[in-house]
Gaussian input, Z-matrix of N, CA and C with variables (Angstrom, degrees):
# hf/3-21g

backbone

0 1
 N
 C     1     B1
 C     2     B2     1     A1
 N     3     B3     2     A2     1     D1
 C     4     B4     3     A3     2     D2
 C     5     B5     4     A4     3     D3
 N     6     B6     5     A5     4     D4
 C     7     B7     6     A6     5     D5
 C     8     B8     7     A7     6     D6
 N     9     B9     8     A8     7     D7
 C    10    B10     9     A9     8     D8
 C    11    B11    10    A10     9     D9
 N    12    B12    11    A11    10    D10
 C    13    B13    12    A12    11    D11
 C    14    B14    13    A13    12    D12
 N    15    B15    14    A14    13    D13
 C    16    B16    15    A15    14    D14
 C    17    B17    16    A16    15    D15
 N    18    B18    17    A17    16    D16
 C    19    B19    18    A18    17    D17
 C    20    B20    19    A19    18    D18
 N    21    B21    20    A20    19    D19
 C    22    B22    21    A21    20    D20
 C    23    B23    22    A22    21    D21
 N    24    B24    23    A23    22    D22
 C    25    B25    24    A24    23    D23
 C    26    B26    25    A25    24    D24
 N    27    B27    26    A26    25    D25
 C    28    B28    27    A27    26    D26
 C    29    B29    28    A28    27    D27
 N    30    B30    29    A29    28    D28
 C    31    B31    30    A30    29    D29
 C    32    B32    31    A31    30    D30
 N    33    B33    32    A32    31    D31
 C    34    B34    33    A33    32    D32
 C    35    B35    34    A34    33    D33
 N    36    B36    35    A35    34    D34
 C    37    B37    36    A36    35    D35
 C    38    B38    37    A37    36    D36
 N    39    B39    38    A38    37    D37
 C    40    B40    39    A39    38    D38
 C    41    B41    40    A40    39    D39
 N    42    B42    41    A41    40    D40
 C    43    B43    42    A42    41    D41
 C    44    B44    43    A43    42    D42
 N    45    B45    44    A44    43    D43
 C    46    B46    45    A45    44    D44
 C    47    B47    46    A46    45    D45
 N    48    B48    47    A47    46    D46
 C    49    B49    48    A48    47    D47
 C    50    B50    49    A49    48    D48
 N    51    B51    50    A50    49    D49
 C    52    B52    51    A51    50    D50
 C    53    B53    52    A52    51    D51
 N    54    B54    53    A53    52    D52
 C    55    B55    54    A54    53    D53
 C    56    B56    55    A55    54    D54
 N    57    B57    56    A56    55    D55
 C    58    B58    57    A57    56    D56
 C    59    B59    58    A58    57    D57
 N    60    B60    59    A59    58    D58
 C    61    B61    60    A60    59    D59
 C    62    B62    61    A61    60    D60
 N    63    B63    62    A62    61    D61
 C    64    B64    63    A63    62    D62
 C    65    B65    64    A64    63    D63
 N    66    B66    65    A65    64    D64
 C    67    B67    66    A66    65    D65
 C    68    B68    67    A67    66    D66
 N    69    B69    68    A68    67    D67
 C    70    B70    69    A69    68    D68
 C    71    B71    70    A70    69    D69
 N    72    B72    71    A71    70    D70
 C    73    B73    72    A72    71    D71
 C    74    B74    73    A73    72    D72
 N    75    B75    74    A74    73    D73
 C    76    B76    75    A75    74    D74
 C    77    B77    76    A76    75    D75
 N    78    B78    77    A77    76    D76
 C    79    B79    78    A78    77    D77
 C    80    B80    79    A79    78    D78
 N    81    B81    80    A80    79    D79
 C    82    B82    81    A81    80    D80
 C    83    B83    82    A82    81    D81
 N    84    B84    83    A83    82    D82
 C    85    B85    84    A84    83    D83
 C    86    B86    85    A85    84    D84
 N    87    B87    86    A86    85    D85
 C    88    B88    87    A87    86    D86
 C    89    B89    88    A88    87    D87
 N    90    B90    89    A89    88    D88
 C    91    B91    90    A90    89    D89
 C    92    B92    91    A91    90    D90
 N    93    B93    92    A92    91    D91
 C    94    B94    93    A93    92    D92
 C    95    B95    94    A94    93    D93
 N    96    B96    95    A95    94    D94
 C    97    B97    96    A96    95    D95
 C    98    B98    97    A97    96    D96
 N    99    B99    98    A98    97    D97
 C   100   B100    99    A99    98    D98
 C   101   B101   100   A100    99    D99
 N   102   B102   101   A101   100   D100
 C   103   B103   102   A102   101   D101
 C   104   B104   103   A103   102   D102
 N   105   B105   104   A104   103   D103
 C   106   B106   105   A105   104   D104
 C   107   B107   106   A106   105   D105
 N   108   B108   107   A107   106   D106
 C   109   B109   108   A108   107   D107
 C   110   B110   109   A109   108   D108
 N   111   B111   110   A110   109   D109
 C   112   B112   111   A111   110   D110
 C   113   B113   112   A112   111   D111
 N   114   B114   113   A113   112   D112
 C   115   B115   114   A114   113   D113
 C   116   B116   115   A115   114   D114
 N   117   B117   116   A116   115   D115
 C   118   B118   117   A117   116   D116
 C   119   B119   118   A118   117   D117
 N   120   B120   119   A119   118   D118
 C   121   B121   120   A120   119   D119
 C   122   B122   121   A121   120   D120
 N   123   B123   122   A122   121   D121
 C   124   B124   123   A123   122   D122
 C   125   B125   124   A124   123   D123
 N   126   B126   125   A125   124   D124
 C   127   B127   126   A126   125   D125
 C   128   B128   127   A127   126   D126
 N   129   B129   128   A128   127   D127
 C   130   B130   129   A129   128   D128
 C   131   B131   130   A130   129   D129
 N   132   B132   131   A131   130   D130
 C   133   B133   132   A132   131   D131
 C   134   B134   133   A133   132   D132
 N   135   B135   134   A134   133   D133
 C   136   B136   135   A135   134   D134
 C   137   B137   136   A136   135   D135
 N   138   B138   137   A137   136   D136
 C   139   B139   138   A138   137   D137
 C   140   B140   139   A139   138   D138
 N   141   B141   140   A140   139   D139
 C   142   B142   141   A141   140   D140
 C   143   B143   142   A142   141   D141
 N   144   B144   143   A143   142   D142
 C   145   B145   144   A144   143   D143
 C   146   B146   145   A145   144   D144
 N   147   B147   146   A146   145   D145
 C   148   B148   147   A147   146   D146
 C   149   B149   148   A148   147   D147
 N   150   B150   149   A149   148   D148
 C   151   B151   150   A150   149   D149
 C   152   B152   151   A151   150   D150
 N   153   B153   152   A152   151   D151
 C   154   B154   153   A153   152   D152
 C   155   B155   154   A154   153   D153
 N   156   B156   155   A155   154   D154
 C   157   B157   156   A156   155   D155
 C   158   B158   157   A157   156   D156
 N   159   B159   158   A158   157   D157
 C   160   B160   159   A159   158   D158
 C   161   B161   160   A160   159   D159
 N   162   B162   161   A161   160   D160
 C   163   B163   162   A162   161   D161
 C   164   B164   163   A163   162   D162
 N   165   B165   164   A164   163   D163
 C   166   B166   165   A165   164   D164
 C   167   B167   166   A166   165   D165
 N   168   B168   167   A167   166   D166
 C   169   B169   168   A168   167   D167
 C   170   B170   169   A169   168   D168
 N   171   B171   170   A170   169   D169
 C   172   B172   171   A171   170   D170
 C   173   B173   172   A172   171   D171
 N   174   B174   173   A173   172   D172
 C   175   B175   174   A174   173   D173
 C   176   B176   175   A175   174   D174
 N   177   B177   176   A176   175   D175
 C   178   B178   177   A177   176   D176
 C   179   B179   178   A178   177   D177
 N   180   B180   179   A179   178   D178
 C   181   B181   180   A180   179   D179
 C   182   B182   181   A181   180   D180
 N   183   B183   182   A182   181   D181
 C   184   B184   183   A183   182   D182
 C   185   B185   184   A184   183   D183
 N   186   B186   185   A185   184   D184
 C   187   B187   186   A186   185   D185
 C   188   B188   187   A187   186   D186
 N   189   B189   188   A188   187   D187
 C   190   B190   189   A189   188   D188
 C   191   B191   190   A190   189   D189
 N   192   B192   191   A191   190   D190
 C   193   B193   192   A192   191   D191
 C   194   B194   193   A193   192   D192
 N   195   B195   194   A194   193   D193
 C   196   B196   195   A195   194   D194
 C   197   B197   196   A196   195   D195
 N   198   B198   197   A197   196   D196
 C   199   B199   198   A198   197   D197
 C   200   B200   199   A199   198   D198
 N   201   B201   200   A200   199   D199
 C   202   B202   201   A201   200   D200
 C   203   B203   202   A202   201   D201
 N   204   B204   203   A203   202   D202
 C   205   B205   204   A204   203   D203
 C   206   B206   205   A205   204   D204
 N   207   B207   206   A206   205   D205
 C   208   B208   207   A207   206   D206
 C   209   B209   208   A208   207   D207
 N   210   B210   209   A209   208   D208
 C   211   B211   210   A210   209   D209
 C   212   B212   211   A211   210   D210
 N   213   B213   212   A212   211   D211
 C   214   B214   213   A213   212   D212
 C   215   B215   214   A214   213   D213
 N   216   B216   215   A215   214   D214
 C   217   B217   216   A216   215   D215
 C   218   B218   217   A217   216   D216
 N   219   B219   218   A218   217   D217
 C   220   B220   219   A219   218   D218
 C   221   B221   220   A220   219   D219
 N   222   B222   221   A221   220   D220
 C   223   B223   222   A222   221   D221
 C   224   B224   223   A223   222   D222
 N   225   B225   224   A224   223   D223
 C   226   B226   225   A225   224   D224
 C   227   B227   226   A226   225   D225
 N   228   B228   227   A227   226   D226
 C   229   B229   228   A228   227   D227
 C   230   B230   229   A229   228   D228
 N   231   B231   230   A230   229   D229
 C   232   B232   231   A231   230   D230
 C   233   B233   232   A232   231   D231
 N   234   B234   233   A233   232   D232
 C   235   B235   234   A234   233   D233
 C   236   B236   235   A235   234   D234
 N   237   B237   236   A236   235   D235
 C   238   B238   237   A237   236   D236
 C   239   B239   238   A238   237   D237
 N   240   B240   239   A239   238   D238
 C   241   B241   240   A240   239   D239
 C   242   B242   241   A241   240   D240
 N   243   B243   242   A242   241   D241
 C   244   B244   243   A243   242   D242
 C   245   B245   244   A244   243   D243
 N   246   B246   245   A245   244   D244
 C   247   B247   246   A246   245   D245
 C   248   B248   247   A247   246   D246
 N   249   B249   248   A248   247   D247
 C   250   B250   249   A249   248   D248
 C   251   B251   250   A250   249   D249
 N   252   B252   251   A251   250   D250
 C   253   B253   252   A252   251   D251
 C   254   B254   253   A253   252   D252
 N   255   B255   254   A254   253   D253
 C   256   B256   255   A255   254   D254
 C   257   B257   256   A256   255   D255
 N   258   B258   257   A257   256   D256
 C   259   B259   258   A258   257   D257
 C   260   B260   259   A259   258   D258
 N   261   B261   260   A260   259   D259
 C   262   B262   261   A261   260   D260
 C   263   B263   262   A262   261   D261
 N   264   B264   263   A263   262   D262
 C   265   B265   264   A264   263   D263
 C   266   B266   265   A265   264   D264
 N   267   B267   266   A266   265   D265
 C   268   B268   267   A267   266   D266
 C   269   B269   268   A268   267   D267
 N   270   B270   269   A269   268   D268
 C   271   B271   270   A270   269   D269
 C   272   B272   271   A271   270   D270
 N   273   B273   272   A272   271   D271
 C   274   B274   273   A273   272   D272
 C   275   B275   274   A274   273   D273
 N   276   B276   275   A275   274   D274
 C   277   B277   276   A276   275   D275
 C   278   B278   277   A277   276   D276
 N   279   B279   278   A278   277   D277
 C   280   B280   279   A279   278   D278
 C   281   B281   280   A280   279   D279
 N   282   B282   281   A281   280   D280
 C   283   B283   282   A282   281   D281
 C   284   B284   283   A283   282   D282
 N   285   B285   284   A284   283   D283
 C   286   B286   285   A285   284   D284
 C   287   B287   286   A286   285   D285
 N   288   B288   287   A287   286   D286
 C   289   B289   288   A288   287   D287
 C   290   B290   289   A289   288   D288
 N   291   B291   290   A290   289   D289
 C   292   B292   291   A291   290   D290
 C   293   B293   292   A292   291   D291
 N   294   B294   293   A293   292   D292
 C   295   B295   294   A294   293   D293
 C   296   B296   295   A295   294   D294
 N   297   B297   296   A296   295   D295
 C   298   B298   297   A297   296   D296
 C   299   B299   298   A298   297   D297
 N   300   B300   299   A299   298   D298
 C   301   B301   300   A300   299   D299
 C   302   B302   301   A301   300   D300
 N   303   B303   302   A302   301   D301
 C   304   B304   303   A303   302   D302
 C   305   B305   304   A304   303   D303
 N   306   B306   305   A305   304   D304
 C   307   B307   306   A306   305   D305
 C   308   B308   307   A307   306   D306
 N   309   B309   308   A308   307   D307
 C   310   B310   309   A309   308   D308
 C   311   B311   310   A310   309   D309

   B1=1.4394
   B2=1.5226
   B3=0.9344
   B4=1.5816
   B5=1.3994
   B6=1.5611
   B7=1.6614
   B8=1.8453
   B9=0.8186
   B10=1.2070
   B11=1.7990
   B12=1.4009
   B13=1.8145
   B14=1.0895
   B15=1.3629
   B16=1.5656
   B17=1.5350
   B18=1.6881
   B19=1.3036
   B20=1.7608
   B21=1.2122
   B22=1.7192
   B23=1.4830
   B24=1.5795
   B25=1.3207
   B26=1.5156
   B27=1.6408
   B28=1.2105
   B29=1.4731
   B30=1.4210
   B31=1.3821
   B32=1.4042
   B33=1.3167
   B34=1.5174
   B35=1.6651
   B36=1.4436
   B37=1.7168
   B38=1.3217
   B39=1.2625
   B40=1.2314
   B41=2.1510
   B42=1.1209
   B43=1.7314
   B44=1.6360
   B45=1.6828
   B46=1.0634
   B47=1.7091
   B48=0.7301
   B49=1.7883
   B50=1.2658
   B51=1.5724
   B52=1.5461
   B53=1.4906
   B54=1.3450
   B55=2.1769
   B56=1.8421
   B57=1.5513
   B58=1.5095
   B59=1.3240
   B60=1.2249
   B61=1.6642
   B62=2.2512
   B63=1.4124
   B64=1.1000
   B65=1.7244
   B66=1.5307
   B67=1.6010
   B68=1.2290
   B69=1.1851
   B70=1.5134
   B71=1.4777
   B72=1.0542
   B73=1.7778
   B74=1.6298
   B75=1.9656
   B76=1.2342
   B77=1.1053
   B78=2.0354
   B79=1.3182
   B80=1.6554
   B81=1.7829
   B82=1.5504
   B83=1.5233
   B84=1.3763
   B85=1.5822
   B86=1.4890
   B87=1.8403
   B88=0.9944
   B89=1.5354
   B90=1.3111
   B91=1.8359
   B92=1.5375
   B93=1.4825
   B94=1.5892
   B95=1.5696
   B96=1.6450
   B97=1.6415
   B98=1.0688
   B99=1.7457
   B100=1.1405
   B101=1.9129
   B102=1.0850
   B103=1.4719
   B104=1.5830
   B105=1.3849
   B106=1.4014
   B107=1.5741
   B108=1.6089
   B109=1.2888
   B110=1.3253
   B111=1.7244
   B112=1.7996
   B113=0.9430
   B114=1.9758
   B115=1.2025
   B116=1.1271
   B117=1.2310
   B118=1.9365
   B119=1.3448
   B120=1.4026
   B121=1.9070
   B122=1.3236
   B123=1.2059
   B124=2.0460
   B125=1.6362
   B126=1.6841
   B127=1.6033
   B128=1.6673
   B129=1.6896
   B130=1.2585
   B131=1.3512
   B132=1.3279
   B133=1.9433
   B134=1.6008
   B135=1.4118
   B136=1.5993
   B137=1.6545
   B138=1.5684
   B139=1.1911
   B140=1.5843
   B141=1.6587
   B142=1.2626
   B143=1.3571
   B144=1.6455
   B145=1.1487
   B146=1.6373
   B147=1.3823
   B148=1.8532
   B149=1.3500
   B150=1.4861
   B151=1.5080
   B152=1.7287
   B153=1.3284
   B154=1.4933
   B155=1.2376
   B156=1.2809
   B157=1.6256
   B158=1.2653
   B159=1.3068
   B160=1.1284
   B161=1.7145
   B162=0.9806
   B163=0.9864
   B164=1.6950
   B165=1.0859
   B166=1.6286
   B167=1.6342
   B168=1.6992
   B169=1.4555
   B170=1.7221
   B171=1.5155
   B172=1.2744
   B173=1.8421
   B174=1.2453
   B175=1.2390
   B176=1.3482
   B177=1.3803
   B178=1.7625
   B179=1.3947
   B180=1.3576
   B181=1.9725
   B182=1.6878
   B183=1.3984
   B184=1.4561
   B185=2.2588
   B186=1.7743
   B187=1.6133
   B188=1.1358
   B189=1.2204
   B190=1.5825
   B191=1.3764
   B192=0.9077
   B193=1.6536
   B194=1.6506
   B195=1.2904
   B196=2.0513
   B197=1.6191
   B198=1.8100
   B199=1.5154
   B200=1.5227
   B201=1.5972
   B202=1.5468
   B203=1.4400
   B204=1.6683
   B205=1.2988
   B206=1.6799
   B207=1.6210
   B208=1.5845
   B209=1.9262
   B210=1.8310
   B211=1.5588
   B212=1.8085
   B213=1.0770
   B214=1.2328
   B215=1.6856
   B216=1.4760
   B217=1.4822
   B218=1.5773
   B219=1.4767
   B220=1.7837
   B221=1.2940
   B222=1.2826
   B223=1.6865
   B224=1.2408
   B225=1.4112
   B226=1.6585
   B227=1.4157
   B228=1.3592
   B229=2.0150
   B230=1.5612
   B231=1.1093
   B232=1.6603
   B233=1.7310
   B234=1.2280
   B235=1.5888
   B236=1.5098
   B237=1.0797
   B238=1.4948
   B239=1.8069
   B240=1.3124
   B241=1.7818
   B242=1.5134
   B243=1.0011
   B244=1.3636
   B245=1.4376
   B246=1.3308
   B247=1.2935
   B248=1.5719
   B249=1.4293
   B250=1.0259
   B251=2.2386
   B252=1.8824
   B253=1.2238
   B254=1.1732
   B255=1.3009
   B256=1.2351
   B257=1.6490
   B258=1.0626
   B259=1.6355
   B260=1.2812
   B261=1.4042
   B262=2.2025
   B263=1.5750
   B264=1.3502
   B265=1.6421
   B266=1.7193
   B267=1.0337
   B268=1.5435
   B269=1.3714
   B270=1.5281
   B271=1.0521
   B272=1.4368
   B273=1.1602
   B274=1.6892
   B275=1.7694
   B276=1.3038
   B277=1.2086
   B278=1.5323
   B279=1.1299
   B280=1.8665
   B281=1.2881
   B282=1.2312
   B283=1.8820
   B284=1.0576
   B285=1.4160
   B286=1.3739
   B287=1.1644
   B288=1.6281
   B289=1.2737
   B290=1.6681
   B291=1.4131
   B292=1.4979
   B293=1.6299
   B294=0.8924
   B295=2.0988
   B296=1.5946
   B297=1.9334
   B298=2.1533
   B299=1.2202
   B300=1.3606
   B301=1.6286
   B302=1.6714
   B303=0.9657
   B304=1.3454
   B305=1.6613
   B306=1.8361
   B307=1.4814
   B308=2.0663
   B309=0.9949
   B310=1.5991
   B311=1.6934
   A1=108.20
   A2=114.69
   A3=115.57
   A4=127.86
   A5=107.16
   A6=90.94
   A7=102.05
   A8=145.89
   A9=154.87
   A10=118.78
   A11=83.43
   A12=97.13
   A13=99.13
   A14=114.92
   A15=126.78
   A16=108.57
   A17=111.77
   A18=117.13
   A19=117.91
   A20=106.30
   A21=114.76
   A22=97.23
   A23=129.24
   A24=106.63
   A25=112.73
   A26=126.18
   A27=117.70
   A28=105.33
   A29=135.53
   A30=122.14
   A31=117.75
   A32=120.20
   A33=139.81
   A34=96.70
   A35=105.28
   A36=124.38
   A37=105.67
   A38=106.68
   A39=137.52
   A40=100.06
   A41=82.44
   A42=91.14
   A43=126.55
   A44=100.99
   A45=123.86
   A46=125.30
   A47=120.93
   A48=129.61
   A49=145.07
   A50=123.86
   A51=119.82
   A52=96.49
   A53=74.74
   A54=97.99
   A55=86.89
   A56=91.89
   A57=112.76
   A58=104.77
   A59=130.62
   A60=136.24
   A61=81.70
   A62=101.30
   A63=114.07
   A64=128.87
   A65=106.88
   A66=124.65
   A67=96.74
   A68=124.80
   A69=161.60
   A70=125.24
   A71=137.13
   A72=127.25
   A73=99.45
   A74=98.04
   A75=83.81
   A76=120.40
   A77=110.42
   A78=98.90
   A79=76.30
   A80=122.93
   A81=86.87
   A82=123.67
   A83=121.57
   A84=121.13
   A85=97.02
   A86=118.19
   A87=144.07
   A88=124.04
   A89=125.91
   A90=111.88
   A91=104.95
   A92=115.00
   A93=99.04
   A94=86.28
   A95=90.73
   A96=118.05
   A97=134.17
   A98=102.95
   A99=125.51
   A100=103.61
   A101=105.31
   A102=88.95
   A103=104.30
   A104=139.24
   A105=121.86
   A106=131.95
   A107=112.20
   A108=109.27
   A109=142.80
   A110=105.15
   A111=112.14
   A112=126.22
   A113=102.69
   A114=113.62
   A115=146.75
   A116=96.82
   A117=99.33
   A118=99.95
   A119=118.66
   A120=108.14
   A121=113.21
   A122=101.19
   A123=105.74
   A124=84.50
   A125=77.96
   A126=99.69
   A127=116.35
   A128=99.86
   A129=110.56
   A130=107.15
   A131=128.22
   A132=126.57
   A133=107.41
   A134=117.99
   A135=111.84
   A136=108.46
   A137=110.95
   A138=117.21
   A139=114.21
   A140=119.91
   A141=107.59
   A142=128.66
   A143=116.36
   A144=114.24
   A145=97.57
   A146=107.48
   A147=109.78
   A148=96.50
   A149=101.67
   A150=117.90
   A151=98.27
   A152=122.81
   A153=127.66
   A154=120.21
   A155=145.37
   A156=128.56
   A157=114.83
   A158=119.38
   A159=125.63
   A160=123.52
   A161=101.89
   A162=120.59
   A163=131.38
   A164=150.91
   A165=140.82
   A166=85.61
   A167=107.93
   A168=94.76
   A169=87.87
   A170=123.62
   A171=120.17
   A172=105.48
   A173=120.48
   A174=116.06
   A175=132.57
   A176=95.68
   A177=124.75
   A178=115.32
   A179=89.48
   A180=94.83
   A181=101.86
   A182=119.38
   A183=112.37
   A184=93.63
   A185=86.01
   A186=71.39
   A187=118.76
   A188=141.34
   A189=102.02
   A190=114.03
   A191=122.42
   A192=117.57
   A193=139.58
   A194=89.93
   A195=129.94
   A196=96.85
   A197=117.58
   A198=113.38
   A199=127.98
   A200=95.05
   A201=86.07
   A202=115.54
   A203=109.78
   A204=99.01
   A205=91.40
   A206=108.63
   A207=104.39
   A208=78.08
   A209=81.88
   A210=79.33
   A211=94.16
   A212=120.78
   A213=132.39
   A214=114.50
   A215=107.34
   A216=123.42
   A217=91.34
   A218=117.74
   A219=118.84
   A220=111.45
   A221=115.61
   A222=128.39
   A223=91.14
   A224=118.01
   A225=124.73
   A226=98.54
   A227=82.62
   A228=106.98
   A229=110.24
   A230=132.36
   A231=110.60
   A232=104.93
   A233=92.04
   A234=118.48
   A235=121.25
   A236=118.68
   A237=143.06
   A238=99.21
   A239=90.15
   A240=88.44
   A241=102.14
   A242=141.44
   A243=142.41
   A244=138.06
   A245=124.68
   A246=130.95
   A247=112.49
   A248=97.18
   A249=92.23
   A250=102.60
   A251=103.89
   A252=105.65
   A253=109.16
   A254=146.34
   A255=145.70
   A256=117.83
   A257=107.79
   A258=123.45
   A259=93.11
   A260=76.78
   A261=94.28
   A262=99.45
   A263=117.25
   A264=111.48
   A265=107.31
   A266=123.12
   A267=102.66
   A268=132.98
   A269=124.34
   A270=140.53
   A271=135.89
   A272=133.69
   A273=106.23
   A274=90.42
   A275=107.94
   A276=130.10
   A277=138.71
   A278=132.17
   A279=122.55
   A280=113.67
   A281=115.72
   A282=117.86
   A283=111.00
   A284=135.47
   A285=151.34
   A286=98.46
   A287=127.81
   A288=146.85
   A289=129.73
   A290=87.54
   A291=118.00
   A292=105.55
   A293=104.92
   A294=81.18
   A295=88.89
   A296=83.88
   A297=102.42
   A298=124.96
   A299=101.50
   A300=105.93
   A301=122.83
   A302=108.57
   A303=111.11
   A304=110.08
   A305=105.08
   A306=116.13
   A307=97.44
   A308=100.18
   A309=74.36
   A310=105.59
   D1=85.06
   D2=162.63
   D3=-42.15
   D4=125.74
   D5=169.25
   D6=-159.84
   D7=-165.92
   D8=-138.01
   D9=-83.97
   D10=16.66
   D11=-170.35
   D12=-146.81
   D13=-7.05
   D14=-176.37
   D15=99.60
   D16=-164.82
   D17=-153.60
   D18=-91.78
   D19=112.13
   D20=-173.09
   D21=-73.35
   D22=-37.06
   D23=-164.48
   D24=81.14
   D25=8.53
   D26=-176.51
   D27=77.68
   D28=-43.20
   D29=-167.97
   D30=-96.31
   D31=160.61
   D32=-177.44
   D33=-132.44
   D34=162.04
   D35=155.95
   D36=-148.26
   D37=131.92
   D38=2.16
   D39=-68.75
   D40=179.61
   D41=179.57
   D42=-73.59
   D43=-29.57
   D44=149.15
   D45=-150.78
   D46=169.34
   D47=-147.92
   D48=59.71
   D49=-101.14
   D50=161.91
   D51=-163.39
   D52=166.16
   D53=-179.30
   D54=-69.56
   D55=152.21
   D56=-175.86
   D57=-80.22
   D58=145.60
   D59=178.85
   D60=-81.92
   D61=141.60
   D62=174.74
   D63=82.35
   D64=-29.41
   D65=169.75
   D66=-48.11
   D67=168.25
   D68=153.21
   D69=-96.65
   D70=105.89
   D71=-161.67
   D72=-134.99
   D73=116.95
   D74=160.67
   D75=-104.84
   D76=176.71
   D77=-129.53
   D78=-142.35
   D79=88.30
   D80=162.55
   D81=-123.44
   D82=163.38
   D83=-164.18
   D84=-126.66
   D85=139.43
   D86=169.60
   D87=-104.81
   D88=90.93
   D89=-173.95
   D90=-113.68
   D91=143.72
   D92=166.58
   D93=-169.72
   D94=126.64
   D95=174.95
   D96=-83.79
   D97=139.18
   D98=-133.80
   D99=-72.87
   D100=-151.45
   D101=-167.50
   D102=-148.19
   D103=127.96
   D104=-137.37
   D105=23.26
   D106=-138.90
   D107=154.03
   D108=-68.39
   D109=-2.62
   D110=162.52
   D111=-69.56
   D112=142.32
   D113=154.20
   D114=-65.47
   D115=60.15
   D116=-159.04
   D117=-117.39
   D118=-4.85
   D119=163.57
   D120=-55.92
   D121=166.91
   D122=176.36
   D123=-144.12
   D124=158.56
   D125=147.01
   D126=-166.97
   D127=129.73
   D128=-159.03
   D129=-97.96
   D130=132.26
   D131=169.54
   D132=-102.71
   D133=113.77
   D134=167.03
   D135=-116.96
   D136=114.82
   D137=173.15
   D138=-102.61
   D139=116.54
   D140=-177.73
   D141=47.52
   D142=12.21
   D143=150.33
   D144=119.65
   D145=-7.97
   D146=176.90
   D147=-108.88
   D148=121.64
   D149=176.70
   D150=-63.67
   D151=112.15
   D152=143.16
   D153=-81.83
   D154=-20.47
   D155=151.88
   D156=-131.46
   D157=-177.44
   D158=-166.19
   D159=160.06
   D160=78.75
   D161=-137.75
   D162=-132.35
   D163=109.47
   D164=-148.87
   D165=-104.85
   D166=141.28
   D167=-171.95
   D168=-150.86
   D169=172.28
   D170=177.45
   D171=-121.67
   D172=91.60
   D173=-173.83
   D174=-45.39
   D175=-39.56
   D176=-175.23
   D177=-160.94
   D178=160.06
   D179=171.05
   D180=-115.93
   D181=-3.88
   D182=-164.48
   D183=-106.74
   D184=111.09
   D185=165.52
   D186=-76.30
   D187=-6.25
   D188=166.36
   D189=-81.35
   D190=12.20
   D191=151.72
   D192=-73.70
   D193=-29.09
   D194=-140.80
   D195=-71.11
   D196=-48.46
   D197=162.85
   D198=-57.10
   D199=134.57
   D200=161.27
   D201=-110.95
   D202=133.37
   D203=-158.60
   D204=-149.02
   D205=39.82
   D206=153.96
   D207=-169.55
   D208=177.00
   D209=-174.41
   D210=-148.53
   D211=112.57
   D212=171.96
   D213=-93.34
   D214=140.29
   D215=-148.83
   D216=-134.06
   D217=101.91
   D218=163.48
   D219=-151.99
   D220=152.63
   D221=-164.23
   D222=-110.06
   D223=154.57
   D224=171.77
   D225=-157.50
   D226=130.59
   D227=-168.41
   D228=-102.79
   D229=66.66
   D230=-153.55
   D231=144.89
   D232=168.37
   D233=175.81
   D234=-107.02
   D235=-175.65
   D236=168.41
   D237=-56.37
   D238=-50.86
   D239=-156.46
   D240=-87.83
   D241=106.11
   D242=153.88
   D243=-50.66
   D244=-26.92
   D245=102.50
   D246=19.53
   D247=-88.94
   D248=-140.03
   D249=-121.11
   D250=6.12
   D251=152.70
   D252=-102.15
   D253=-38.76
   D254=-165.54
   D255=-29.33
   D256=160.45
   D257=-179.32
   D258=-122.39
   D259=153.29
   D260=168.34
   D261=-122.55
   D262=30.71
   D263=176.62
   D264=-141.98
   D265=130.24
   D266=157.41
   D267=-67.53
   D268=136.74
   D269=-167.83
   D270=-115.79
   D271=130.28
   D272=-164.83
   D273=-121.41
   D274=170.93
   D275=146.98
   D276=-119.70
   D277=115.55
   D278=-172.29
   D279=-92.71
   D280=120.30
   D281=158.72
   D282=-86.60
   D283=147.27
   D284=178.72
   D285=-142.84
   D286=139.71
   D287=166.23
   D288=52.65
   D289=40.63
   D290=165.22
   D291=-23.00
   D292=105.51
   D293=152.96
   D294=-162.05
   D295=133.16
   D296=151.92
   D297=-110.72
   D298=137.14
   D299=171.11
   D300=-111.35
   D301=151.00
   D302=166.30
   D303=-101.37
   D304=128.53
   D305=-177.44
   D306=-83.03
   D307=127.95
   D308=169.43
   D309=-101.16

């Protein structure tokens, strides 16, 4: 489902409310590209152990796009409108125990 932050896919986590101030959530993600014009990419979301996606998807049709061959890592707290995501406090977030793999 596309929308103004880009594509949710219909899903949220939790399913309804918000992440707990202080919890710990793990967080793991599965991607692997698709292959010509098939839909045979996926991409999997496991939060704490409840699959939120899962999913066969077609990333691209242009191979020189189709590798992934860097991997950029950023959190975004908020919307478009500032207005009306903005904070009036500073806020942090902590990662602990980072790790990527490559499936071959």
């Amino acid at each position: 489902m596309a929308g103004p932050c880009g594509d949710t896919f219909g899903k949220s986590y939790p399913s309804s409310g918000s992440l707990v101030k202080g919890n710990t959530y793990t967080v793991h993600l599965y991607i692997k590209s698709n292959t010509g014009s098939n839909k045979n990419g996926w991409v999997q979301v496991i939060i704490n152990g409840t699959t939120v996606l899962d999913k066969s998807i077609r990333w691209t049709t242009n191979d020189a796009q189709r590798l992934i061959n860097r991997l950029s890592f950023h959190n975004f707290r908020g919307g478009k409108d500032v207005a009306v995501w903005g904070s009036s406090q500073t806020s942090y977030i902590y990662f602990d125990d980072l790790v990527v793999n490559k499936i071959q």
